[in-house]
Every structure is written in structure tokens, then in C-alpha cells.
N, C-alpha and C positions, 0 to 999 in steps of 0.2 A: 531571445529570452521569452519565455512566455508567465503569462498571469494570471489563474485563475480565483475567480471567489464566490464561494457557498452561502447561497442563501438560506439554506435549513438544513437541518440533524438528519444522518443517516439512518438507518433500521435499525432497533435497536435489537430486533430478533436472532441479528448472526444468523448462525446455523444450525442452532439450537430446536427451530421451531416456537421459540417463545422467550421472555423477555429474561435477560439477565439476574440471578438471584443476588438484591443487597442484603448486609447486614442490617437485621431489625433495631430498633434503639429507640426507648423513650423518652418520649423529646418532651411530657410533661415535669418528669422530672432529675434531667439533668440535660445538660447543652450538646444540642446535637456537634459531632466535631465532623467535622467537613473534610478534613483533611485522609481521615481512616477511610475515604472510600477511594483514596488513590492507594493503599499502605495495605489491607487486607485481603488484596486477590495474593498478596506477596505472599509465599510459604512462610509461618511459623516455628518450624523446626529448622535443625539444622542440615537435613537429608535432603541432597537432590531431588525432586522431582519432575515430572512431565509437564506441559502446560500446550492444554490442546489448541488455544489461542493465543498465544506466547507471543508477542512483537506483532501484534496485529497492523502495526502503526507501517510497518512497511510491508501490507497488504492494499495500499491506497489506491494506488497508481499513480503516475507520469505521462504527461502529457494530455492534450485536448484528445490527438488523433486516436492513440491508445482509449482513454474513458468514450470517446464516442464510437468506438465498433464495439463497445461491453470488455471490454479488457483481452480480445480476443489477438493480441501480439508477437507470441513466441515463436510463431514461423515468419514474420510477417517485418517485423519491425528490424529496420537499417538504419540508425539513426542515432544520437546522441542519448536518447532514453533507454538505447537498450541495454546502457549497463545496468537498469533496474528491469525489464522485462525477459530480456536474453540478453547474456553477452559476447556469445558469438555474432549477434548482429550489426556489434559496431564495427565488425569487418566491412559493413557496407560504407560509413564515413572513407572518402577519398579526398587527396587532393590537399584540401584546407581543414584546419579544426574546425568542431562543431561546437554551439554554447547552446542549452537547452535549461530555461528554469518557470517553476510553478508557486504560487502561491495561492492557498486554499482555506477559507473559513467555515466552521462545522458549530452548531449549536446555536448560530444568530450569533456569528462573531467570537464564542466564547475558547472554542478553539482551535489552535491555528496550524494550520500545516503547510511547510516553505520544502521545495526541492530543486534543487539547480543542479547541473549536470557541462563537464565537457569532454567533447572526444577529439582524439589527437593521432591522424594518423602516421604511418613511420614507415621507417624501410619501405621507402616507393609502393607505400599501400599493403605493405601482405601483412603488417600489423597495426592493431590500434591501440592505444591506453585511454579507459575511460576513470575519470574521476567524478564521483557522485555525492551530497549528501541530503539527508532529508531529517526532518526536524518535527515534529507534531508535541504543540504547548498548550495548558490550559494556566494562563497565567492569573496573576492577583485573585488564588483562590483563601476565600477569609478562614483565618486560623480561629476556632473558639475555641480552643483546649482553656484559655483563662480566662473568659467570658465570667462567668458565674466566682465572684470571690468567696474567701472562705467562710464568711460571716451570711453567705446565699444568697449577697445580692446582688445585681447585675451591672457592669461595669464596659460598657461596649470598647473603651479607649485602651483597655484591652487585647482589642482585636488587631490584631498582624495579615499578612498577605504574603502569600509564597507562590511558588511554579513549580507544578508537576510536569518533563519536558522529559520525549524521547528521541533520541540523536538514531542515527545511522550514516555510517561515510564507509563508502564503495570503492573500491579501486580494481579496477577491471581492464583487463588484458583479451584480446582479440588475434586471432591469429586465423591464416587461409590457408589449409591444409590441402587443398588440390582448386586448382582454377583448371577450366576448358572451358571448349563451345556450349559443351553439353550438360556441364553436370560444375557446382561450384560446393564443396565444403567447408564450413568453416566451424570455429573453434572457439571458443571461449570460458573466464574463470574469471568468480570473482571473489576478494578476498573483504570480508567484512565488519568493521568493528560497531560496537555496538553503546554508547553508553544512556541511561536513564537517572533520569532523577526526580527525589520527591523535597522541594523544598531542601533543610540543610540535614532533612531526618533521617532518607533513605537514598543511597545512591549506589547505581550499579556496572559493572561495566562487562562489556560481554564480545566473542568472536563466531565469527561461523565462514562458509567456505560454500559457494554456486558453482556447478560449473552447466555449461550451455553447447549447444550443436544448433547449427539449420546447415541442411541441405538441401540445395536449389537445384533441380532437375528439369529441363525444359519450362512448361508455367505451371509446376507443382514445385511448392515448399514442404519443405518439413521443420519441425525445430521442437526442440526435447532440453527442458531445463532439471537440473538435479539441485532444487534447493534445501538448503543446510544439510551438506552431503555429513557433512563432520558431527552433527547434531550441534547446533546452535547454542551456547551457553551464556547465561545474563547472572552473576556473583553477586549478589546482595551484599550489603553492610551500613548497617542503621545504627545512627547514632542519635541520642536522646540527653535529655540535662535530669540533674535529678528532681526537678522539677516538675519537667515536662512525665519522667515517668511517674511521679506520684500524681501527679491529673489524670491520666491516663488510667493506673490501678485503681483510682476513687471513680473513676467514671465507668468502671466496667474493662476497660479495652486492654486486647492483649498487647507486648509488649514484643515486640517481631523479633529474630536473632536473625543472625548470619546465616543464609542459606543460599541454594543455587537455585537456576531455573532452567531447566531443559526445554528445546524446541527440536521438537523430531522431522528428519527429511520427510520431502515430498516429491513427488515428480511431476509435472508439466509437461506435457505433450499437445502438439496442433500441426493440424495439417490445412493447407491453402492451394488455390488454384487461380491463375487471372487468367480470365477469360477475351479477348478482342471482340469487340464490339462495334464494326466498322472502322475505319483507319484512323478514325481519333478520340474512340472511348473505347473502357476498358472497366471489366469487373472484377476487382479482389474479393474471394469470399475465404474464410477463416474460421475454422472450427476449433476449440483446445478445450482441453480438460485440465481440473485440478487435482492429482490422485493421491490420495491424503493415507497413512497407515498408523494412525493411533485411533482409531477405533469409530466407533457409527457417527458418523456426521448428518444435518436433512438434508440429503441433497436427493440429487436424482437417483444417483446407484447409491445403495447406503446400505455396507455392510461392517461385520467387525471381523480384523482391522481395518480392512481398504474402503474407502470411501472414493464414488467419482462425482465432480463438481463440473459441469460443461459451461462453456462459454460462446457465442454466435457473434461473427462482425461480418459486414460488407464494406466495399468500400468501391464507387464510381467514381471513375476518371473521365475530363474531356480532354485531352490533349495534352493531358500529365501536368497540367496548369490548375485547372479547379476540380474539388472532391465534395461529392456528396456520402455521409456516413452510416450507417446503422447498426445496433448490435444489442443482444438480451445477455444476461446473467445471473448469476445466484438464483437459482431453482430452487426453491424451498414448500413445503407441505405447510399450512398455516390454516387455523379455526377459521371458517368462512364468517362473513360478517353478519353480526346479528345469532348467528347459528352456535348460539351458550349451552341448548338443551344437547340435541345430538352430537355435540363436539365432532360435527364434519368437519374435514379437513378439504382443501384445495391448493390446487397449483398456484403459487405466485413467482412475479420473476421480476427483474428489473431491468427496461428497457433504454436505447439511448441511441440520441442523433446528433450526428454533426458533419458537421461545413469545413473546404479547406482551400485554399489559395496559395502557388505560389507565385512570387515576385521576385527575381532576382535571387539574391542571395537571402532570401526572406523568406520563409514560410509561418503563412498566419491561420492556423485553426484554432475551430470552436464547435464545442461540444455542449446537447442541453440531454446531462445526464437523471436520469430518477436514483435518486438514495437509498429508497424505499422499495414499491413493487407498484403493478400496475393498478392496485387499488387501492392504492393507500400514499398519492403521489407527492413525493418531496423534490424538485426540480432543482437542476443547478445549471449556471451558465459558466463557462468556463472557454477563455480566450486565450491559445497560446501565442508566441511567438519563437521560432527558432530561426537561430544567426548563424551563418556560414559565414569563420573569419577569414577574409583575405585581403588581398593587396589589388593597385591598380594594374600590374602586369601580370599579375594571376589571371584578372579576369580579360584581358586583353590574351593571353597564353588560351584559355578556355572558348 
């Protein structure tokens, strides 16, 4: 099992090149409500729409090993996290189940994201079934929709506390489509369900569908992920008292209905090579791209629709026992510092290292990722552990 925990907020810039727009609100004269800034990215009609950051929550990542080569996995990763990176890769789980899980805090604790993971292989190895889910909460956020009673005066005892929380649970299938000396492919699909919630007001529930390749040819990888091949859907339905709606129409604030939320495919591609390095080290290097088609994103290649977002990991071995990590991400153009008048822009990225150890049926890595970019740095430490379950005549058989 692994554990990890954040010490500061990530970038708040996405990939936008600049900071997310909130809703305005005069907080001199009337109560700011805390709550609407979980409730108004949500579509107000009742028509499906697109949502170019849609389920960001499960853009995080898994694992130390993954977060410290920069998220650069999809050819690369054999392991019990690949039903969240590829799910062809838990073709590599042999033998014994795997148990793989994360715990992650973002904002100084405020909120919290938990992932555990197990893969289970079958048929003498030429399949696996992986089970996932992951969780990202900002709980006991203060409700002031009643803060201010009707006579104008302020009344704190009032105030309530609720959890905005968004779920995802994975179930992923692995399958080895050709095994040899030479050349190994394999196969994977993952089926998705999706639910979100805002306190008792907004809650949603949503499915979508991955499917994953890597093929292993000599010391080149390759692996190609098709996520939300299906387009992704998250169904809104918000319920209010009639209370709660007339605080709301005296405060200004719209009043949300039923609607859906579309996330459009993407595809993932990466290519890898390990390189030998005398008879007991070894270099993985990993290249992958994010190729996105709803429209200009900052990234490196940035066009409309296709957008490509690249990724960089290494990874050294001594003797397939201890790993030294590194890896850059999210390329983004951003106002240089200080530089208000000419609004120059520059390259920023986000780099990251990490350590890995195994023991036995134990593997302990740790990654000290940046959230932010290289000038603007937000650190995180992050310690896994993953457990290979087995028996005493397993490992006496091994």
C-alpha cells in the first residue's frame, strides 16, 4: 500500500495560461455563499454540453513511481496502478495479486485525495482484472446561504458544513494478445463509473469507457491509451428546499436545473527504451504525449482542435533493487515574473524526482514532486508502498 501527503496547492493556471475565472459577488452587501463555487462551473440549462476540464480529479495520478518520472507511464508501467495509467499494463501483474494505494492532501490539508488499487492475475497469467477507485474531497466547507437573517442581521449559528466529493471506481481487464522471445502485446479496457457530489444540493452520476495497448519489442516499449473513448458523461440533478431557493434568488444566484456534462476522448501515446548500463544498471527513458481534440489548450503544440501536451521520465536501476527517478511536465507559456508592462510570456514546466527500493514482496518509492513550475515552486513528498500478496509456499515455489 502506499501513502502519500501534500504539502501545498497545485497550479492554479491549468492550461489555460492563467488563473481560473470566479464568479464576481459583493461581499459588502450580501453573504458571500461558499458553496456556489463548487455548483456554478455546473451547466445551467438543461442541454448537454462539453467541459474541456471535466473530471480533472482523475487527471492526478497514482503512485510515487508514476508522479516522479512527470507522469510519463503509459508504455512503461506493469503494475497494479496501471488500471489508472494503462490497462494493458496490468498484464505485467504475475503470479500473486497486487495491492497498490495513495493518499494525497492539496491546499494545506483542505483537500483530500485517497486511491487504492488491486490487480489479480488469472488464467496462468494471460489475464488480469484490476479494481480501482479514487476519491478527491473538500470537506466541512461552511454553508452561509443563512448567515444574514431577514431582519439583516448576522447570525453565525446559522452556519452548516457540507462536502463537495468526486468518486471514480475502475474495473479493468487485461489480456496478452501474443507472447514470444521477441515481441510481447498486450491489451487492455477499462470500464468507468463516475459519481460527484455537492453536499445534499447537487449530485451526479456518470460512465465512460478506456481502452490501453503496450507493446514490448526487444528494449522498446510502446503503449497508446484511448481515454473516454465513449465520451464520458457526468448527469446532474440538484435539489434545493424552498428555502434554500429563495436565499439564493434574494442573493442574486442562479438556481441550477438538470443538465449533463460531456468529456471528450483523448489519446495518450509514449514511447520507452531501457538502455544496459554494465551488467547491473539499467536506464528507462519515457517519452508520452497528451493529444487532446476539443480545442487550443497552452501547451507545447497548441492548435484548434488538436492540442499536444508532452511528458519526460527517466528512470535508473542498480541491480533491479534500487531506482533513482526524474521527469518534467505540463509545458505551459506564462507572464514572466515581474514582466506586467510587455506581457512577455515564457516557458514554464513542472519537474520531479524520486527514489525506489525493492524488498521482497515490497516495493517502497518516493517522489518530491513540484505542483507548480520551476519558478514558482510548490514541493511535495510523496512515499508509496506496494504489496505483493502471497503465501509461504509461493514464495518458497519463486
Amino acid at each position: 500500500m502506499s501513502f502519500s501527503v501534500i504539502f501545498d496547492r497545485p497550479n492554479p493556471l491549468k492550461k489555460t495560461g492563467k488563473p481560473e475565472a470566479y464568479p464576481k459577488t459583493d461581499s459588502m452587501k450580501k453573504p458571500i455563499l461558499l458553496f456556489t463555487l463548487f455548483t456554478l462551473f455546473i451547466i445551467t440549462d438543461g442541454a448537454a454540453q462539453w467541459r474541456k476540464y471535466s473530471n480533472e480529479f482523475l487527471n492526478i495520478g497514482a503512485g510515487a513511481r508514476g508522479l516522479g518520472m512527470g507522469g510519463a507511464q503509459v508504455a512503461t508501467v506493469q503494475d497494479a496502478t496501471a488500471g489508472y495509467w494503462n490497462p494493458a499494463g496490468l498484464a505485467g501483474v504475475k503470479d500473486v495479486p497486487q495491492v497498490s494505494a495513495m493518499h494525497a492532501e492539496y491546499f494545506g490539508q483542505i483537500g483530500k485525495y485517497d486511491y487504492g488499487a488491486l490487480a489479480i492475475p488469472m488464467s496462468n497469467n494471460k489475464r488480469t482484472l484490476g479494481i480501482s477507485a479514487l476519491r478527491f474531497a473538500v470537506d466541512d466547507i461552511p454553508n452561509t446561504l443563512f448567515l444574514v437573517e431577514p431582519d439583516g442581521t448576522i447570525n453565525y449559528n446559522n452556519i452548516s458544513a457540507f462536502s463537495s466529493a468526486d468518486y471514480g471506481f475502475l474495473v479493468s481487464l487485461a489480456q496478452k494478445l501474443k507472447e514470444s522471445e521477441n515481441k510481447n502485446v498486450h491489451f487492455g479496457v477499462n470500464a468507468k463509473v463516475i459519481h460527484r457530489s455537492v453536499g445534499s444540493f447537487a449530485k451526479a452520476w456518470g460512465f465512460g469507457v478506456d481502452v490501453g495497448l503496450q507493446i514490448i519489442q526487444g528494449k522498446w516499449r510502446f503503449g497508446f491509451v484511448g481515454r473516454d473513448i465513449t465520451t464520458t458523461f457526468n448527469t446532474w440533478n440538484f435539489t434545493f428546499t424552498e428555502r434554500e431557493k429563495e436565499a439564493l434568488y434574494l442573493t442574486n444566484n442562479d438556481i441550477p436545473v438538470k443538465s449533463t456534462e460531456l468529456t471528450a476522448p483523448r489519446l495518450v501515446a509514449g514511447v520507452a527504451r531501457h538502455f544496459a548500463l554494465g551488467k547491473k544498471m539499467g536506464l528507462l527513458a519515457e517519452a508520452s504525449a497528451d493529444i487532446t481534440f476539443d480545442g487550443r489548450r497552452n501547451t507545447v503544440l497548441s492548435a484548434d482542435p488538436v492540442s499536444v501536451d508532452p511528458k519526460l521520465g527517466l528512470e535508473l536501476d542498480f541491480n533491479k533493487v534500487f531506482y533513482l527517478r526524474g521527469g518534467i511536465n505540463n509545458f505551459q507559456k506564462a507572464l514572466a515574473d515581474g514582466d506586467l508592462t510587455n506581457q512577455k510570456k515564457v516557458w514554464i514546466y513542472q519537474p520531479s524526482v524520486g527514489a525506489g527500493f525493492n524488498v521482497q514482496n515490497v516495493r517502497i518509492d518516493y517522489a518530491f514532486s513540484n505542483l507548480a513550475n520551476q519558478s514558482n515552486p510548490l514541493f511535495t513528498h510523496i512515499i508509496s508502498l506496494q504489496l505483493n500478496l502471497t503465501n509461504d509456499k509461493k514464495k518458497k515455489a519463486q
